[in-house]
C-alpha positions as CSV (number, residue, x, y, z in Angstrom):
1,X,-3.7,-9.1,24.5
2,X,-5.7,-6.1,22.8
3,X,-8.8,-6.4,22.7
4,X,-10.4,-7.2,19.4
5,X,-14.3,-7.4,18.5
6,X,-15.9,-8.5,14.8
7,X,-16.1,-4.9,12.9
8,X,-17.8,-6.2,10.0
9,X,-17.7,-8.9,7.8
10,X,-16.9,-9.3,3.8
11,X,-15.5,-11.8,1.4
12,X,-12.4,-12.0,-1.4
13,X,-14.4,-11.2,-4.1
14,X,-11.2,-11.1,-6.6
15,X,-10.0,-14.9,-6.3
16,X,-11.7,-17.6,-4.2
17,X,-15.2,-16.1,-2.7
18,X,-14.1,-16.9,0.9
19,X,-15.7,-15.1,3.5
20,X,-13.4,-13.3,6.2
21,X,-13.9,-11.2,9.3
22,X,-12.6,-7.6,10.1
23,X,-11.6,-8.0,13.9
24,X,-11.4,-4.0,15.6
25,X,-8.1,-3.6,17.5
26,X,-8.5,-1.3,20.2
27,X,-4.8,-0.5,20.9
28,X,-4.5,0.4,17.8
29,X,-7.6,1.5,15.7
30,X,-6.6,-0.9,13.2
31,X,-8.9,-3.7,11.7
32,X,-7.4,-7.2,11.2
33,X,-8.5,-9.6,8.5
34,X,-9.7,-12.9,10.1
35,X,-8.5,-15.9,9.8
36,X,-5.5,-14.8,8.5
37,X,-3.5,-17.1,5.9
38,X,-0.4,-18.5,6.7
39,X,2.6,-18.0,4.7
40,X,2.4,-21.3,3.0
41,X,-1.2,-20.7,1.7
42,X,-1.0,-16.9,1.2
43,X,1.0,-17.1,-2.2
44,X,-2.6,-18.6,-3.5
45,X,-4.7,-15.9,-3.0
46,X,-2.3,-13.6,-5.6
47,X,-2.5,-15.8,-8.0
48,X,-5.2,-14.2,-10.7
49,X,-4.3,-12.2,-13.8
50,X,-6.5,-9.4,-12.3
51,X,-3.6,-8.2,-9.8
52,X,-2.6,-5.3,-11.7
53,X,0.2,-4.7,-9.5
54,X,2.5,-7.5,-10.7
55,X,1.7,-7.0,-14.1
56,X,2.2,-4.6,-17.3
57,X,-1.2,-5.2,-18.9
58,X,-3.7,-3.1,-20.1
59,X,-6.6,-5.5,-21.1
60,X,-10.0,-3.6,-20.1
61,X,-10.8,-0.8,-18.8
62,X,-9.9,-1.0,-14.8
63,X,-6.1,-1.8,-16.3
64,X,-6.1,1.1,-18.7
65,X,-6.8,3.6,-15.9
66,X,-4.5,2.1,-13.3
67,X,-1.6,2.4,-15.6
68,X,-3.1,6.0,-16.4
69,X,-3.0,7.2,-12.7
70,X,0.2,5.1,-12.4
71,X,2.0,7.1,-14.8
72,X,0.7,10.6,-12.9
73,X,1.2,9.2,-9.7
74,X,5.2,8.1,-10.8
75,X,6.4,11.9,-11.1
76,X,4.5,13.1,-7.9
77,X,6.0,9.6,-5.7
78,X,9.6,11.0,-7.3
79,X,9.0,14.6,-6.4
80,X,8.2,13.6,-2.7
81,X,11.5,11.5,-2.6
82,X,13.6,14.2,-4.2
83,X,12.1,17.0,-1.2
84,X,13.4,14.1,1.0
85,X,17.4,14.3,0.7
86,X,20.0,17.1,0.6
87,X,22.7,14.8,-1.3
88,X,22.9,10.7,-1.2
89,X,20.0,9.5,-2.8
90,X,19.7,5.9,-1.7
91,X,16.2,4.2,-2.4
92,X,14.7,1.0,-1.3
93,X,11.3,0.3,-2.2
94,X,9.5,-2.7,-0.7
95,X,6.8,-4.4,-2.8
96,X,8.0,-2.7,-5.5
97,X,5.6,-4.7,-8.2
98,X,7.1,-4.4,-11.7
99,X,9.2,-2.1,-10.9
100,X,8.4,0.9,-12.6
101,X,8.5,3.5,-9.6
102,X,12.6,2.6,-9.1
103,X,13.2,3.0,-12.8
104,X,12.2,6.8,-13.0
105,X,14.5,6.7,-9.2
106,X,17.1,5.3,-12.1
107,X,17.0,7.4,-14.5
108,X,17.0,10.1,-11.8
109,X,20.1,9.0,-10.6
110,X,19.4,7.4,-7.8
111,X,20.9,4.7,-6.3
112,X,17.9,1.8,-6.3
113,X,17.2,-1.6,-4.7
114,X,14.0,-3.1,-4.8
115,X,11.7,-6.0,-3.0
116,X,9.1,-8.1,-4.6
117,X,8.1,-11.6,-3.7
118,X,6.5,-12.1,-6.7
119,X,8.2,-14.1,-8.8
120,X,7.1,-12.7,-12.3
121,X,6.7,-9.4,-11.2
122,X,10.2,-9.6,-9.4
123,X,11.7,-10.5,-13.3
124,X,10.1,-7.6,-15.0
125,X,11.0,-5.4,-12.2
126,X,14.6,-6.8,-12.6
127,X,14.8,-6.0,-16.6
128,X,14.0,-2.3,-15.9
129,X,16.5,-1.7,-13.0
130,X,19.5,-3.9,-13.7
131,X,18.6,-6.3,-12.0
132,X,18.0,-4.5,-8.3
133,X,15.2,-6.0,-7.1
134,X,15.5,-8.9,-4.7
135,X,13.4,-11.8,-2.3
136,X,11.8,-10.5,0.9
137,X,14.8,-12.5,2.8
138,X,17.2,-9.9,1.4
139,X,16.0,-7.2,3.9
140,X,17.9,-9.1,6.7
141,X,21.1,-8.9,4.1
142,X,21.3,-5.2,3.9
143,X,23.5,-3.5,5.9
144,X,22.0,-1.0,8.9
145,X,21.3,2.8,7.7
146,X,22.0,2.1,4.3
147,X,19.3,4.0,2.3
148,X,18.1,7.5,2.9
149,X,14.8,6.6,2.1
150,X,12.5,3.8,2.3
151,X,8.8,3.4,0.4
152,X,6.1,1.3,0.7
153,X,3.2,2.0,-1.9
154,X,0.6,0.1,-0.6
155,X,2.6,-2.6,0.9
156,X,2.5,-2.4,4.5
157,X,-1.2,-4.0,4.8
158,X,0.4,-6.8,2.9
159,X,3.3,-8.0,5.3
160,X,2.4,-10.2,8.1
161,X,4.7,-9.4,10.7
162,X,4.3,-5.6,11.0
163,X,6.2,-4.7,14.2
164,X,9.0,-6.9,13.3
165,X,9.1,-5.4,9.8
166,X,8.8,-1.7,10.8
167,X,11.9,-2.6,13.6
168,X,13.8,-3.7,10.3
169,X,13.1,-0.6,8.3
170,X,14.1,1.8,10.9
171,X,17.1,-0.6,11.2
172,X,17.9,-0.2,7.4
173,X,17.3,3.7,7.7
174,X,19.9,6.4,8.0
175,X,19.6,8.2,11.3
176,X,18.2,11.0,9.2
177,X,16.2,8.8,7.0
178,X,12.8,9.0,5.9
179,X,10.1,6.2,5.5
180,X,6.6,6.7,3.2
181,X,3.9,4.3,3.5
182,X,1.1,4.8,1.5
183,X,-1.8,3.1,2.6
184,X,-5.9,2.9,2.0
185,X,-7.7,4.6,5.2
186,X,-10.7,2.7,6.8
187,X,-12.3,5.6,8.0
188,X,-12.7,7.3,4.4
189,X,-15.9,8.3,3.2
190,X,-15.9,5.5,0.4
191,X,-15.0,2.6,3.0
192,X,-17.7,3.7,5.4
193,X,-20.1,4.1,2.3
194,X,-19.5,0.6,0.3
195,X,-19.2,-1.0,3.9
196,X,-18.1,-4.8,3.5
197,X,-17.8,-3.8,-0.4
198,X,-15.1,-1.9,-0.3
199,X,-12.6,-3.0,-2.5
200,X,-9.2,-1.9,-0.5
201,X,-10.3,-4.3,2.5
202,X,-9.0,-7.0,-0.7
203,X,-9.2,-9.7,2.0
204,X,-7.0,-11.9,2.9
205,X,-4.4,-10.0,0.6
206,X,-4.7,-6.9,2.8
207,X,-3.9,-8.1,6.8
208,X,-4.6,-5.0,8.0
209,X,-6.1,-2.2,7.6
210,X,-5.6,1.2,8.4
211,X,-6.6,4.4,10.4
212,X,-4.1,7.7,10.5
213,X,-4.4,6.9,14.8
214,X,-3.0,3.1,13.4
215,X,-0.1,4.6,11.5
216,X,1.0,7.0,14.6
217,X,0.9,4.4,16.9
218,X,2.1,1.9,15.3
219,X,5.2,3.5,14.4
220,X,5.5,5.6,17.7
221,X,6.6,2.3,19.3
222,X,9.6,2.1,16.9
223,X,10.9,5.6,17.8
224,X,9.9,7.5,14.9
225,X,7.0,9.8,14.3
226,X,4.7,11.0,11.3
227,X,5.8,14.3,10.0
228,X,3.7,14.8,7.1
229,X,0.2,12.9,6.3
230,X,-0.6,13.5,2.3
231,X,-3.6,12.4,0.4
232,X,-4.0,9.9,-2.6
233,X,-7.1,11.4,-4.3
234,X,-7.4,9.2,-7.3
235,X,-7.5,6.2,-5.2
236,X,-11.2,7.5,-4.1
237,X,-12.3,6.9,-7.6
238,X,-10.5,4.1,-8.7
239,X,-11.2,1.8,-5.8
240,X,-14.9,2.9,-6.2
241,X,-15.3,1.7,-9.7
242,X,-14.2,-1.5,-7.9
243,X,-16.5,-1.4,-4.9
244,X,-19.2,-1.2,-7.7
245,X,-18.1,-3.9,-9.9
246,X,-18.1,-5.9,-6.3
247,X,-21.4,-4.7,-5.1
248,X,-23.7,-4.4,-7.9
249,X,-21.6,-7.5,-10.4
250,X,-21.7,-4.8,-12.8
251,X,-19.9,-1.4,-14.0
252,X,-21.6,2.2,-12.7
253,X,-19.2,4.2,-13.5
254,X,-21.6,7.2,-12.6
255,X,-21.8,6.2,-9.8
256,X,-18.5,5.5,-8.9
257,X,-17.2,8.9,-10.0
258,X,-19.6,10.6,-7.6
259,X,-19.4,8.6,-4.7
260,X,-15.2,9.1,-5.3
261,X,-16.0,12.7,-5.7
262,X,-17.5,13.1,-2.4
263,X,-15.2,11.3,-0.8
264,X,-12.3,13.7,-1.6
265,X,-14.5,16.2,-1.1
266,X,-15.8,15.3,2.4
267,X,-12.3,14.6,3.0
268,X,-11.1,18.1,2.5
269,X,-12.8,18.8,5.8
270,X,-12.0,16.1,7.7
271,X,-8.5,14.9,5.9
272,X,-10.0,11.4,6.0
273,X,-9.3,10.8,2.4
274,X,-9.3,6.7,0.8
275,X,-5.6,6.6,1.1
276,X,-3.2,8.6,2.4
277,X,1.0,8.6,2.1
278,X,2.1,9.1,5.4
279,X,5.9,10.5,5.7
280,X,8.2,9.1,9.2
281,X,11.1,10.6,10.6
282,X,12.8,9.1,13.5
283,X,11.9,11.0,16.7
């Protein structure tokens, strides 16, 4: 068994206010949130209007820039894909949200198929992609090296059983496939500077979390290898004004947008930026 000690400790502060520890795996430089819900009561903690991701709205001001960077972020996600294939252009995205990232796929003629658990998020996603986007169980329906490439926007911390799920991705892959996982980095200079704050830990939503050693490793065991590590620099800022709201129970978005700053900054140095898009070949 790896070895795990407490590496700090922090609370949801989105839904219920329950406290949770960060245990330090060793084998793999990755943190894992503590206890950990099963699957029965995990479906709770997602249930709050504020979880932009399976939802269009724009209500305040957090939801006005998400959609904002969203919309930027779209064309950049579709010009990585596109430097991805030579000719089939076969797409699965897992945890797809509402869907919007496989409908510019769509209208880019690709060939889409989506997963969301959500329920609500899974119908919207499913009016904007006629109705491609399926239940987790359908990743043991598809047939092996179906899709030439496979995303994960900030999914991966999500899904409990990582191994097993990585061993079905490859699975899915074709043998010259690629896999993207995007996913916030521990070790940034905005994690390390709102400590127990930071709002990507998003306990118990967020099972683990992530260093670029975790990634490598982690996928290493399946076979494959990261080719390509890419940063996510409006994450710093967003996730900051969050860390705020969190820490202080109030808004500084001065604050924020310099502690974000120097985070991509510092990170320019030491590529340690708040989340990072790693892409995976086989090996």
């Amino acid at each position: 068994m790896s070895e795990k000690k407490v590496y700090l400790e922090t609370e949801d502060y989105s839904v219920s206010g329950e406290k949770f520890q960060l245990l330090y795996n060793l084998e793999f430089d990755m943190l894992e949130t503590f206890p950990q819900p099963n699957d029965e009561q995990l479906p709770e903690y997602y249930k709050t209007e504020d979880y932009i991701s399976h939802t269009d709205t724009k209500r305040n001001l957090f939801e006005k820039i998400y959609h904002l960077v969203r919309s930027v972020s779209l064309k950049r996600k579709l010009k990585l894909i596109e430097s991805c294939v030579s000719s089939s252009k076969n797409l699965l995205d897992v945890g797809c949200g509402t869907g919007d990232f496989l409908q510019t796929a769509l209208k880019n003629n690709w060939v889409v198929s989506g997963i969301e658990p959500n329920l609500e998020a899974r119908k919207i996603a499913n009016s904007k992609t006629n109705n491609s986007v399926f239940e987790i169980e359908q990743l043991e329906k598809f047939e092996s090296n179906s899709f030439d490439v496979i995303t994960l926007w900030h999914v991966l911390e999500h899904l409990p059983n990582l191994e097993n799920h990585l061993s079905v991705f490859k699975q899915l892959l074709k043998s010259d496939g690629t896999l993207i996982i995007a996913v916030p980095n521990y070790k940034s200079f905005d994690a390390l500077y709102y400590k127990n704050f930071w709002a990507a830990f998003d306990v118990p939503r967020h099972l683990w979390h992530f260093s670029q050693q975790s990634i490598s490793k982690l996928v290493s065991k399946k076979e494959m290898k990261v080719t390509k590590t890419l940063p996510m620099t409006f994450d710093s800022f967003y996730v900051s004004m969050l860390s705020e709201k969190y820490k202080k129970r109030s808004l500084n978005i001065f604050n924020a947008f310099r502690v974000g700053l120097l985070s991509n900054l510092k990170a320019k140095r030491s590529g340690e930026y708040s989340s990072l898009i790693y892409v995976i070949k086989n090996n």
